[in-house]
Structure formats: structure tokens, C-alpha cells
Steps between C-alpha positions, in 0.01 A plus 500: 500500500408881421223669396683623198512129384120453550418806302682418228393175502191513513469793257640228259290323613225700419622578157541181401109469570583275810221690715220335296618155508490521953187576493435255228671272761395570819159700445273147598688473879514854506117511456426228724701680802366846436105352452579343870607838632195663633572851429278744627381811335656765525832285578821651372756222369900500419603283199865394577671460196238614270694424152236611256215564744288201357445389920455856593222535286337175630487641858367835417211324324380309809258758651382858528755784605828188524770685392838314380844670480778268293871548552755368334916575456494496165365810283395283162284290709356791635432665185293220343327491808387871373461381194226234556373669796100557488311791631276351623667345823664701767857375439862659492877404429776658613850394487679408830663175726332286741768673736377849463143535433366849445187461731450567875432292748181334547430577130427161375171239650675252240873423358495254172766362326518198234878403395649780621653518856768255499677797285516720800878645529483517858145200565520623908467860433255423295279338731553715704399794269147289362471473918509921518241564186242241624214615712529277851249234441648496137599207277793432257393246312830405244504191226813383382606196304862486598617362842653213651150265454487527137845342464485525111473897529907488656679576182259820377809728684743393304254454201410892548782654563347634773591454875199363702399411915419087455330432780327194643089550619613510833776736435243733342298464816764594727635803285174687559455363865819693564383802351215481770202309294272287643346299433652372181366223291594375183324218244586386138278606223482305183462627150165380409626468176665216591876484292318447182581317200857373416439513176458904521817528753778765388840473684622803663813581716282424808343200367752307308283205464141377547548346798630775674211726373258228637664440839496908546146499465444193689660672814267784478558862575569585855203778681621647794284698701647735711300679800597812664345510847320759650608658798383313868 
């Protein structure tokens, strides 16, 4: 895996119009996590993995002064983020990795990221990096749909193209234990939406078939909530 293979994918990705259709996906769990949040005024928030900034734009909306910064490898994603950016909400894009943010430490109250982090090139030094931009007392609060849990999410690597960390729920928890948070929790979150009609179901390279589309959503997406602790 290499950062020059994200970029370019995902800047396909994004010309293809594929930034429109996550949110279409994922914008209900992605609501219900960030409503649960309890972000402050004020806060400042990183979007991991921003793609077109539609989750970025959610968290700088939740209250006076929160400002959101979205980051994301790929430079398409980035520019519709411009694009449909409002000026009306303190938020920002810039491109960069989850390996090498451009913030300093003890920037960040809050890290986000929805179906993102499991592309990390290097997922420990990544950790470890979210661990250096977050404020002690901090949370990283990350929503994925692919690990170990949601067994009919195992063939979206070689679906993709894209190389990807599958990881179990506890494996998750342990990754960011050894990159020093604590506590870490993690639930399932279900699409409210339910999996919908088969009637209206569309096959895709992820989702051959209805049942697999059903048994995705079924599973839930994971929420794990990451503290950083504040010094003794």
C-alpha cells in the first residue's frame, strides 16, 4: 500500500462522482455518531479521511466558534470539498495522510473519521499521530464498516483494489490501547434506514447480491471511541 495508490484512487474515485454516493451511504450512522458527540463550543475537530468534506461540514455546524479541519490523500476529493464548501461554517481541507498531519500537538479536542482509517499505510503510526494532535482529555471517535465482525465486508480489498487493515472489534481496541488510549470503547451503530427495499437493490462490486447488502447492514457499523488521558 502507498499513498500514491490512494490518491489516485480516490481521485477516480472522485471523478467518477463516487464522493456523493458515501455520503449517500453512510451520512444516517454518520449523523447518529456525530449527534452523540457532545462537542463543545469553541471545540476544534479533525476529519480523517474527509473525501468530499460532506462530515466535515456536519461537525462545524454543531455549535458556536467549532471549527473542523478535513484531510484527505487525495487532491480531487479535496477539491470538491472546496467546491461545496459553505461560508458560513468555520471549516477547511487540506490535503495530507493520517501519518503526517500538518497540526501541532494538542491541536485537536476531537478526531472523527467515518470509513476511512482502515486505509492508513502505516495504521500504528497513525494512531500514534491522531494520539499527538489530540488535546489530553481528547477523543477519537472513528466509524468503520469493514472489520473482522461484519464478515460479509472481507472481500471489499480485493473488490477495491485497494489494500486495507481487517481487523476484528477487539483488534481495533487493542491497536489504539497500544498507542496509549484509554479507555477505549467501541458499539455497533445501525443504519436507521434499515437495508431497504429489495426491490430498489443495485449490485455493486461490494455487494454482489442482496443478501450480502442486507447482512452488511445487519452487522452495523463499528464506533470506536478512543480517549486520550490526561496527565496524573
Amino acid at each position: 500500500m502507498s499513498h500514491e495508490l490512494l490518491a489516485s484512487t480516490f481521485d477516480q474515485w472522485s471523478r467518477d462522482g463516487r464522493a456523493a454516493g458515501m455520503e449517500l451511504e453512510h451520512g444516517d450512522v454518520g449523523a447518529q455518531v456525530i449527534a452523540k458527540l457532545g462537542v463543545r463550543a469553541g471545540e476544534q475537530i479533525l476529519d480523517l479521511g474527509c473525501g468530499n468534506g460532506w462530515a466535515t461540514r456536519k461537525l462545524a455546524k454543531l455549535g458556536p466558534g467549532v471549527q473542523a479541519l478535513g484531510i484527505d490523500v487525495s487532491p480531487q476529493m479535496i477539491a470538491e470539498a472546496e467546491r461545496l464548501h459553505s461560508l458560513t461554517i468555520r471549516a477547511r481541507y487540506a490535503v495530507g495522510s493520517f501519518e503526517r498531519i500538518d497540526a501541532p500537538d494538542a491541536k485537536f479536542q476531537r478526531v472523527f473519521s467515518m470509513e476511512a482509517l482502515y486505509y492508513a499505510v502505516d495504521l500504528e503510526a497513525a494512531l500514534r499521530e491522531i494520539a499527538r494532535v489530540l488535546k489530553p482529555g481528547g477523543t477519537a471517535d472513528i466509524v468503520i464498516d469493514y472489520y473482522k465482525d461484519n464478515a460479509a465486508t472481507a472481500c471489499w480489498a480485493s473488490k477495491t483494489g485497494v489494500p486495507m487493515h481487517y481487523l476484528s472489534e477487539s483488534e481495533w481496541s487493542a491497536a489504539f490501547a497500544r498507542a496509549g488510549f484509554a479507555p477505549v470503547q467501541t458499539q455497533r451503530v445501525i443504519d436507521s434506514r434499515g437495508p431497504g427495499d429489495a426491490s430498489a437493490f443495485t449490485p455493486s462490486r461490494c455487494y454482489p447480491d442482496w443478501a450480502t447488502w442486507k447482512s452488511v447492514r445487519e452487522a452495523g457499523s463499528l464506533w470506536i471511541r478512543a480517549h486520550k488521558p490526561k496527565p496524573a
